[in-house]
C-alpha distance (Angstrom), angle and dihedral (degrees) to the residues before:
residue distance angle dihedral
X1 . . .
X2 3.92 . .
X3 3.94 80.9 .
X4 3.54 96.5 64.0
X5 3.73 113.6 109.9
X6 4.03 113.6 -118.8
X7 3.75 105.9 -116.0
X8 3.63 109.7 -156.4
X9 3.55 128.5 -142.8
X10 3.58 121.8 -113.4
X11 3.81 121.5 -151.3
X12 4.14 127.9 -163.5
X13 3.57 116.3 -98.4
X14 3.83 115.7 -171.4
X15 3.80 114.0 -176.9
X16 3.80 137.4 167.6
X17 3.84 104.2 -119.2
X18 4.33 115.8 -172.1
X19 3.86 77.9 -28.6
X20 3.38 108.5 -41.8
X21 3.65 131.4 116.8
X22 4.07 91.5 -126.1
X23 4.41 112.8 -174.4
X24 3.78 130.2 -163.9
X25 3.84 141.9 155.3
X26 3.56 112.7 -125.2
X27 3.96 143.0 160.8
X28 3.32 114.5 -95.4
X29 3.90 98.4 -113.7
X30 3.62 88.5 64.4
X31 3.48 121.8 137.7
X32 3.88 121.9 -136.0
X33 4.01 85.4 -133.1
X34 3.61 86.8 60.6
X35 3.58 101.7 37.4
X36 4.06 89.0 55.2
X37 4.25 92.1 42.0
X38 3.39 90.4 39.5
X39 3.62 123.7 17.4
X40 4.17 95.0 38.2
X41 3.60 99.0 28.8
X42 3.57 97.7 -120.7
X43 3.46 111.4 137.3
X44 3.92 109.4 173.2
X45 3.63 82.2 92.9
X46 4.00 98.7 97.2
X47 4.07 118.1 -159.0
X48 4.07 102.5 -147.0
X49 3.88 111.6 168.1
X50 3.72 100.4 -9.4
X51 4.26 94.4 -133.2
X52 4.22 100.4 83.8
X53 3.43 90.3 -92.8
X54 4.15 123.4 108.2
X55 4.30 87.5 44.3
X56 4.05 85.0 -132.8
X57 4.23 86.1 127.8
X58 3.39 96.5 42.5
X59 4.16 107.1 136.9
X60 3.99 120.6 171.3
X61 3.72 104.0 -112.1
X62 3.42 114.5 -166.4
X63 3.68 84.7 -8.2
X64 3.72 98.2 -56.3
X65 3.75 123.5 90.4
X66 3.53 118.8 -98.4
X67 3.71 130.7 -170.4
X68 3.63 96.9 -120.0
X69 4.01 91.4 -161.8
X70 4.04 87.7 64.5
X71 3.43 94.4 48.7
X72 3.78 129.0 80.2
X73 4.26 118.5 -144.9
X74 3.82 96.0 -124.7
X75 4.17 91.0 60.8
X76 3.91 87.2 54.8
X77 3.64 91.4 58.8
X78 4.02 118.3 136.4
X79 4.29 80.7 2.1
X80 3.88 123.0 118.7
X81 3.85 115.0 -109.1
X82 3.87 117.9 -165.2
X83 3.98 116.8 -169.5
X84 3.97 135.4 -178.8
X85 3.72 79.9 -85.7
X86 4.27 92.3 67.7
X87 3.36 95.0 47.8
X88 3.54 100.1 78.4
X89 4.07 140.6 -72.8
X90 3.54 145.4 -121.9
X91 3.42 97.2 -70.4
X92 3.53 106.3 29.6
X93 4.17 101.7 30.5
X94 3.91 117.4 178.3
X95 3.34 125.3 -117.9
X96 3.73 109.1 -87.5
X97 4.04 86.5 33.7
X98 3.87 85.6 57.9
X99 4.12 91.6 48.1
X100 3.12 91.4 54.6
X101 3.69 97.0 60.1
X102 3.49 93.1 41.4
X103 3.75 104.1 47.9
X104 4.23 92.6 36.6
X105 3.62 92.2 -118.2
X106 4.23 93.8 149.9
X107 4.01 119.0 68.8
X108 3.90 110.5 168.0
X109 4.30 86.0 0.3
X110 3.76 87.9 -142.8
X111 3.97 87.4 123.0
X112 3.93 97.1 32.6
X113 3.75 100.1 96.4
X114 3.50 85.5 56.7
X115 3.52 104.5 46.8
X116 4.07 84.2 43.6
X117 4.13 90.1 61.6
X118 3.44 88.5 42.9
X119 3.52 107.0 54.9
X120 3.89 91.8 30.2
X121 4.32 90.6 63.0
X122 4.18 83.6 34.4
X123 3.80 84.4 57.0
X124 3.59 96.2 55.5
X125 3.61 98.7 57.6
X126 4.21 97.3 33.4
X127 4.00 98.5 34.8
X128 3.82 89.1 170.5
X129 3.85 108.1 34.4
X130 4.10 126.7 174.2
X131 3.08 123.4 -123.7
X132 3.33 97.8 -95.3
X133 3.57 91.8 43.9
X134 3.81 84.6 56.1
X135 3.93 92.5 53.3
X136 3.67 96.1 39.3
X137 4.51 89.8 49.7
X138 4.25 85.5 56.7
X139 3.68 89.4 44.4
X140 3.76 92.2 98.4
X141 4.18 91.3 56.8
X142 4.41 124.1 72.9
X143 3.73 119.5 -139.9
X144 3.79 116.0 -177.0
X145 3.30 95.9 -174.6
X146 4.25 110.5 51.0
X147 3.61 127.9 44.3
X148 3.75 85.4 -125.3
X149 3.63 92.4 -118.1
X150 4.04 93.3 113.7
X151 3.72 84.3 43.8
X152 3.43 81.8 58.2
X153 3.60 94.6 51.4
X154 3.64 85.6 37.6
X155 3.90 97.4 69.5
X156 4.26 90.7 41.5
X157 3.72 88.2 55.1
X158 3.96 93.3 49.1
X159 3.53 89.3 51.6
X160 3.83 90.6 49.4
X161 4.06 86.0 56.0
X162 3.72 93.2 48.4
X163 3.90 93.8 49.5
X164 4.17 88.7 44.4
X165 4.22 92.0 51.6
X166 3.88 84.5 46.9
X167 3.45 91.1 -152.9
X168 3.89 103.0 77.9
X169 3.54 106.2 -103.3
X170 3.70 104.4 67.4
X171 4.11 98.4 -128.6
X172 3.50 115.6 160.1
X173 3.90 96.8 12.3
């Protein structure tokens, strides 16, 4: 019987994902990262280096960001997952997805969803950051391809947006 494949159980997982209830039976090792690439299809969520590290899988769970390479699916049951995706689109970006394009702050944009989360729940609690603040609230995320500094300027101008739409999320500014 050492021949026998192991079959793993899989358990439900039902989370709220950029608002929607979102359901899926996976193994218990699974990581949130993969459940959202894989599992929901939502692949803004980028996997870097795997360990918590590089901030490229950051999502805001429950509002806060979350490695989502150090977490596993089933703990984020009946939680609230946001992703690149909840931030904002094409048409109708948020505010620190709309800074970004205008002050250049992505190269390559392999780390932007993660720096976008980031700065987004960073945003809420420090609406009007310094410059240092700024650099010191991104510290947590890699870029290889910037120098930061128009990440920098990227977080200031989101903040700018937020304040101008006077109701935090910098629609219709």
């Amino acid at each position: 019987m050492s021949g026998d494949p192991v079959v793993e159980e899989l358990l439900d997982v039902t989370v709220t994902v950029n608002g929607v209830p979102r359901h899926a039976r996976v193994p218990a090792r699974r990581l949130l990262s993969d459940f959202l690439r894989h599992d929901l299809g939502l692949t803004g969520t980028h996997v870097g280096c795997e360990h918590g590290v590089c901030g490229a899988c950051t999502v805001l769970l429950d509002g806060r960001p979350a490695r989502a390479c150090l977490v596993f699916a089933v703990t984020a049951q009946a939680h609230t997952v946001t992703t690149v995706e909840g931030l904002g689109t094409r048409e109708a970006m948020g505010p620190v997805q709309r800074a970004f394009a205008e002050c250049h702050g992505l190269q390559c944009g392999f780390c932007t969803p993660g720096f976008l989360t980031t700065i987004t729940a960073y945003l809420e609690e420090n609406p009007h950051p310094t410059q240092d603040e700024a650099r010191e609230a991104i510290s947590g995320n890699l870029c290889r391809c910037t120098g930061y500094q128009n990440i920098v300027k990227s977080v200031l101008r989101a903040a700018e947006l937020r304040e101008a739409a006077g109701d935090g999320t910098g629609a219709g500014s």
